[in-house]
C-alpha positions in Angstrom: 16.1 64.9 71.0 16.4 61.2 70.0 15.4 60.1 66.9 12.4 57.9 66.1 12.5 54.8 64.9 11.1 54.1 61.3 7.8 52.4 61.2 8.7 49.6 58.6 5.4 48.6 58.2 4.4 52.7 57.0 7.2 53.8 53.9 7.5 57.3 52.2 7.1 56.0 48.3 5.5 57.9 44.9 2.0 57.0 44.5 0.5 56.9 41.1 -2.6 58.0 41.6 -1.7 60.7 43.4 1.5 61.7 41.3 3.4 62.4 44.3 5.2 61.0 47.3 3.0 59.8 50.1 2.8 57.4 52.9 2.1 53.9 52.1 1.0 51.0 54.3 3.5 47.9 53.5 2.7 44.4 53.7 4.6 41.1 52.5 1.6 38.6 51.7 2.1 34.1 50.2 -0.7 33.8 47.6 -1.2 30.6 45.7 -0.9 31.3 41.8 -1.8 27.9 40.5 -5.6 27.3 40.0 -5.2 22.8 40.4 -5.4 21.8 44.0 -2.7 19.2 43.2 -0.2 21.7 42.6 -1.4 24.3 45.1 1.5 23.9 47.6 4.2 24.3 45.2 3.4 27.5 43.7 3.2 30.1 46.5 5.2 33.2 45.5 5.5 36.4 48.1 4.0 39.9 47.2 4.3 43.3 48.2 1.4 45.1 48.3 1.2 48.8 49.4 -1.7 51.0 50.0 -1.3 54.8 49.9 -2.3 56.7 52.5 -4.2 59.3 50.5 -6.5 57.6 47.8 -6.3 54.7 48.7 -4.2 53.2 45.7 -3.2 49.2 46.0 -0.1 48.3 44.3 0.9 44.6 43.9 4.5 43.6 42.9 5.8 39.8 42.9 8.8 39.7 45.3 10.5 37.2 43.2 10.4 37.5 39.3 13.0 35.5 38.0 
């Protein structure tokens, strides 16, 4: 038997609502974080957001907090 392929876009990760390890939905998403139009353009920062599976749970995390 050949093995499968990972779905990158599902992950294995510990939900917090759920206390346990459940499939999450993964995606990468630009937001704008400054609230002036002037400035918009320059302050996009990547997220990861992940959804569980199983409740339903959104987590956000900034991809680049430095």
């Amino acid at each position: 038997m050949v093995p499968q392929p990972s779905d990158p876009d599902h992950v294995t990760e510990r939900c917090g609502t759920c206390e346990g390890k459940t499939t999450h939905d993964v995606r990468v998403e630009i937001r704008t974080e400054s609230q002036q139009e002037e400035n918009a353009e320059f302050s996009r920062e990547p997220y990861r957001i992940t959804t569980c599976s199983e409740c339903g749970a959104e987590t956000t995390t900034r991809m680049n907090n430095a």
